[in-house]
LUMSENU-757643 format. One record per residue (C-alpha): x, y, z; residue in one letter. Coordinates in Angstrom, 2 decimals, decimal comma, always signed. Layout:
<pts>
PT       u       v       w kolvex
PT       X       Y       Z      A
...
</pts>
This chain:
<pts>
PT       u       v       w kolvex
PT   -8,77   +1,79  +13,49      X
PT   -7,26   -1,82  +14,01      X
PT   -9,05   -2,99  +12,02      X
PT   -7,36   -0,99   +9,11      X
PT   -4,38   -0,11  +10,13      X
PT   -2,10   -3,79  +10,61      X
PT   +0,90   -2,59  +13,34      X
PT   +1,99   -6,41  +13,06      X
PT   +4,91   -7,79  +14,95      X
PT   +8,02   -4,80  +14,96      X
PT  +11,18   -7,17  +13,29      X
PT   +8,68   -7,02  +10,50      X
PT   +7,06   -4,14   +9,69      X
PT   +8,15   -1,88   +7,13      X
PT  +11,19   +1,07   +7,68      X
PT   +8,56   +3,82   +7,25      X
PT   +7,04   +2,68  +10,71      X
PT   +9,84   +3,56  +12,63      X
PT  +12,77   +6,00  +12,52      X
PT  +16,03   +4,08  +12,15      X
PT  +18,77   +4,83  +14,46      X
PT  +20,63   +7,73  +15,04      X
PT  +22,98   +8,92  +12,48      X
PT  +26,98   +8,89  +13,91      X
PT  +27,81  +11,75  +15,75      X
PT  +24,32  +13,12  +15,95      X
PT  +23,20  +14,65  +19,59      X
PT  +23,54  +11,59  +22,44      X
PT  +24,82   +8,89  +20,14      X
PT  +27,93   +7,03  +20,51      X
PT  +30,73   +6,61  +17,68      X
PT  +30,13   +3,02  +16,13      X
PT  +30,95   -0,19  +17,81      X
PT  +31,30   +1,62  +21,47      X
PT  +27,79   +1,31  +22,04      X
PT  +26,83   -2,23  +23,49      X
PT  +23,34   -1,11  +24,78      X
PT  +22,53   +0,62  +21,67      X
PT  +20,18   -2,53  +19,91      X
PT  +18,32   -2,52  +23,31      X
PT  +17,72   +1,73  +23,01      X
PT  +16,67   +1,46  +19,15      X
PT  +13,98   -1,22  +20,20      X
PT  +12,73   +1,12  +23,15      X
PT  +12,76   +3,95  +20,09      X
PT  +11,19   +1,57  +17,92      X
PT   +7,79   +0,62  +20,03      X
PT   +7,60   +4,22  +21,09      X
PT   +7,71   +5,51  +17,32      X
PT   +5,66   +3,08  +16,12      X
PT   +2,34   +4,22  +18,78      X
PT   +3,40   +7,36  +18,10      X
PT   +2,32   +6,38  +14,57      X
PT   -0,75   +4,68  +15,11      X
PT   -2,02   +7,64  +17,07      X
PT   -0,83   +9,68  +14,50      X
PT   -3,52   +7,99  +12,47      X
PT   -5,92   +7,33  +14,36      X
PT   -6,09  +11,57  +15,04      X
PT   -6,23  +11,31  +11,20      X
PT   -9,43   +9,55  +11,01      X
PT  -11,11  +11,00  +13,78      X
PT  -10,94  +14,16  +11,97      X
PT  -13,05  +12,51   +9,21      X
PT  -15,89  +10,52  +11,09      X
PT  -17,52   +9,76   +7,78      X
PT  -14,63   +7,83   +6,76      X
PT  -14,78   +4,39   +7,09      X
PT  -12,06   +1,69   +6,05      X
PT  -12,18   -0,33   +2,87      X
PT  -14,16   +2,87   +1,71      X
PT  -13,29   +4,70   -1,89      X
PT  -11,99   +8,13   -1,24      X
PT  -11,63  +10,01   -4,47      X
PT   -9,59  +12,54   -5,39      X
PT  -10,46  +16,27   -4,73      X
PT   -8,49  +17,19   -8,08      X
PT   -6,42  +13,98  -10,10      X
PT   -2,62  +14,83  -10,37      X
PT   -0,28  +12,75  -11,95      X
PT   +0,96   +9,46   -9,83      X
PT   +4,91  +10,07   -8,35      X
PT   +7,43   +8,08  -10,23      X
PT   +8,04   +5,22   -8,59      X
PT   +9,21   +1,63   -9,11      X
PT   +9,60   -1,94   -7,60      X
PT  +10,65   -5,17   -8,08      X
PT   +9,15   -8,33   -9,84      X
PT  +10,29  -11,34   -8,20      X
PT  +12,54  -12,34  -10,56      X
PT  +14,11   -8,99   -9,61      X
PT  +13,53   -6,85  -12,52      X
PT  +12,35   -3,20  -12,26      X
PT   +9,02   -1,98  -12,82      X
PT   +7,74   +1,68  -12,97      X
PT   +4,00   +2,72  -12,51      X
PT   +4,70   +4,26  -15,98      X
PT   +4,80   +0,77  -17,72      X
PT   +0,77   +0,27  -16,96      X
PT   -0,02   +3,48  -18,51      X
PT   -3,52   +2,77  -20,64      X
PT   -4,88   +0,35  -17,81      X
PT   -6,47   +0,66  -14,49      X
PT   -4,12   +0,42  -11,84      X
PT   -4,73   -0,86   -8,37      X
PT   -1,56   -0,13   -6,98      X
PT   -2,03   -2,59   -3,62      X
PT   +0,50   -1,79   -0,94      X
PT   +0,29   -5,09   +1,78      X
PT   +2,43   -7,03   +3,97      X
PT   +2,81  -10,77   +5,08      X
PT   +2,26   -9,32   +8,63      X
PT   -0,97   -7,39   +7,49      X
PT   -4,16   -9,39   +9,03      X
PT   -6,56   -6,71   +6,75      X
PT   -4,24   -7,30   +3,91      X
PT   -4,43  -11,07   +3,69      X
PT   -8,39  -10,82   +4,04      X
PT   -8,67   -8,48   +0,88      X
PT   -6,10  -10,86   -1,56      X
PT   -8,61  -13,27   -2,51      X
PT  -11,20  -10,69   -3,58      X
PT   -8,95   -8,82   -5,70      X
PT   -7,36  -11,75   -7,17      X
PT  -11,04  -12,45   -8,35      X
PT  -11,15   -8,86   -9,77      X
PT   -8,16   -9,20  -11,61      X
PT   -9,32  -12,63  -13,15      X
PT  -12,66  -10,89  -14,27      X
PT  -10,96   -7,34  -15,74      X
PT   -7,50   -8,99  -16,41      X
PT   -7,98   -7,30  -20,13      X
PT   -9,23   -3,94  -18,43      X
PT   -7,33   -3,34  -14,96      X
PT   -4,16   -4,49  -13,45      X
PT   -3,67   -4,90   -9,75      X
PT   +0,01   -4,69   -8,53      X
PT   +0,21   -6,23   -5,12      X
PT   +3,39   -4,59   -3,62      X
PT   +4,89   -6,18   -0,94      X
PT   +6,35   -4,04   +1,85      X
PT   +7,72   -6,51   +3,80      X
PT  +11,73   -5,93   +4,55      X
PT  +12,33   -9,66   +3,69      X
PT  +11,49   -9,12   +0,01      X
PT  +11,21  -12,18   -1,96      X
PT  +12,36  -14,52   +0,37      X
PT   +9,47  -14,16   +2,79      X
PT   +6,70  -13,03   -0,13      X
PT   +7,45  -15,62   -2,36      X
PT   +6,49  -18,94   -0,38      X
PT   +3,72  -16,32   +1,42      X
PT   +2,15  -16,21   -2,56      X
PT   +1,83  -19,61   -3,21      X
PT   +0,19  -20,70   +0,24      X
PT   -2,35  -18,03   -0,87      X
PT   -2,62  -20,30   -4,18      X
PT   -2,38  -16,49   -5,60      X
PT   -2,21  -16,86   -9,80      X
PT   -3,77  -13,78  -11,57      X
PT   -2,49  -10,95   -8,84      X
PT   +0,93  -10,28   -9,36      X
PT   +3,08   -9,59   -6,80      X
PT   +6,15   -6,65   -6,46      X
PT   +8,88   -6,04   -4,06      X
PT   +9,29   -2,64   -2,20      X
PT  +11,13   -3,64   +0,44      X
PT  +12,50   +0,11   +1,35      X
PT   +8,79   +1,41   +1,58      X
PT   +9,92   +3,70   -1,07      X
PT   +6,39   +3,72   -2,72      X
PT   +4,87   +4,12   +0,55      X
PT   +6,78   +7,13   +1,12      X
PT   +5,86   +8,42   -2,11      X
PT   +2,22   +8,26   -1,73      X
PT   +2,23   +9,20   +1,87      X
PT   +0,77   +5,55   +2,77      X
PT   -0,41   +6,20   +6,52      X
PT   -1,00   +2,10   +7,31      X
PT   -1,84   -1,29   +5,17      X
PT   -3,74   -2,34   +2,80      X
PT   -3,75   +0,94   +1,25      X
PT   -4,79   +0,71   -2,61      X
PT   -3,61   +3,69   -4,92      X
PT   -6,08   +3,85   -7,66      X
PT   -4,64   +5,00  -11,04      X
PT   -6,52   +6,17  -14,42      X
PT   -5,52   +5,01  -17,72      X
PT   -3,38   +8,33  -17,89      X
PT   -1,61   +7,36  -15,02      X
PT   -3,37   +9,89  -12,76      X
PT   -4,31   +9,15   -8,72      X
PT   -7,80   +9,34   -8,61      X
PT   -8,39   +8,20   -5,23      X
PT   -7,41   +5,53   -2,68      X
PT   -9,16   +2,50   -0,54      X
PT   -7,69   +2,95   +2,96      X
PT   -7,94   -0,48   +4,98      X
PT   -9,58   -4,07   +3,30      X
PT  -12,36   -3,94   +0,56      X
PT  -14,70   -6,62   -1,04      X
PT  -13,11   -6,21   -4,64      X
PT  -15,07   -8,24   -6,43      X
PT  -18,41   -7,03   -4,85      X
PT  -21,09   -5,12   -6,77      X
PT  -19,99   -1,96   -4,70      X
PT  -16,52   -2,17   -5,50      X
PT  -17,45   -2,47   -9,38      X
PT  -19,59   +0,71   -9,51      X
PT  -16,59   +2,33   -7,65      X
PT  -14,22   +1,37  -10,99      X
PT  -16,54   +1,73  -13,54      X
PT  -15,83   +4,93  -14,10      X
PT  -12,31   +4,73  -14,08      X
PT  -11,73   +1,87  -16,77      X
PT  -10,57   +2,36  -20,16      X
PT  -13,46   +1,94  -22,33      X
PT  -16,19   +3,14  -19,18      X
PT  -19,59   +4,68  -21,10      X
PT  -19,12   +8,46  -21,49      X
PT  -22,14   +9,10  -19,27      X
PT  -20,08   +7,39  -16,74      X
PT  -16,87   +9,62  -17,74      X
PT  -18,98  +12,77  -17,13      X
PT  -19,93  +12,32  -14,17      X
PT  -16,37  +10,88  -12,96      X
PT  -15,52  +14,77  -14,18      X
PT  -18,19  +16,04  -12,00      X
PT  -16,94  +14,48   -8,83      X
</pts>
């Protein structure tokens, strides 16, 4: 499981990997500004939440010893993605809605992520082979947002991926993300129909069959059996 799931160092992981701190006047809190051990308590909270998580998963997985990460795990029945949106890093919004009619790789990573940096080169060779068939959207969870993603892109000498902010986690919440990488794959009709948990060879021969199905113009042999599935 560490090899999938990236815990990376705590002032930089994403919210969703720890519970923030107690709302005012919930049950053992103190009113705000009388607490000057309270930073010290939320990073006790923090570490313990964020095992808690990784065992979490790991229970996950063990459940499913066929499993194995960077693997494709389709969808039992396609439903519609959630509506969600990020940021460009010119800070415009985007919505999952604006790819409709092209394969989405919706690729949820971090700076932090170890798994997630090995994967980017692979699927920025996918996208520069399919660019008129798929789109990959690498979105960033990182709290820093553009100020730590930006620089991060260009020392990758990343050109044809293109990278979004989400620096809430909202679309990991939406999805139910349970660790990075985690790529959402979504139909021309804007449908989830399945998900890569951990990092995948993108650009390998495997990975290709895997799409196939999925893209746009895919042979309707292909199509039936994707309806099979």
């Amino acid at each position: 499981m560490r090899r999938m799931i990236a815990a990376g160092p705590s002032a930089k992981r994403p919210p969703h990997r720890a519970f923030g701190p107690a709302a005012p006047g919930a049950a053992g809190s103190d009113p705000a500004g009388s607490d000057p051990g309270g930073s010290g308590r939320f990073l006790a909270s923090f570490g313990t939440v964020a095992v808690a998580l990784l065992l979490t998963v790991g229970a996950a997985f063990a459940a499913e010893p066929d499993l194995k990460p960077g693997e494709f795990i389709p969808a039992s029945s396609p439903q519609p993605a959630p509506e969600a949106s990020f940021q460009d890093l010119s800070g415009n919004w985007v919505a999952l809605a604006d790819f409709k009619g092209k394969l989405v790789l919706l690729n949820l990573w971090a700076t932090w992520c170890q798994p997630c940096l090995k994967e980017m080169p692979s699927l920025e060779k996918l996208q520069a082979s399919r660019a008129d068939k798929l789109t990959v959207a690498a979105v960033s969870e990182d709290r820093g947002g553009k100020n730590v993603v930006e620089p991060f892109i260009a020392k990758l000498g990343l050109d044809k991926v293109k990278p979004y902010l989400d620096p809430k986690s909202a679309v990991g919440h939406a999805f139910s993300v349970r660790g990075l990488p985690t790529t959402l794959i979504i139909d021309s009709e804007g449908k989830v129909v399945g998900r890569v948990e951990g990092a995948a060879e993108w650009d390998s021969e495997k990975m290709s069959k895997v799409l196939q199905p999925f893209l746009p113009d895919a042979p309707e042999d292909a199509k039936l059996k994707r309806a099979e599935r």
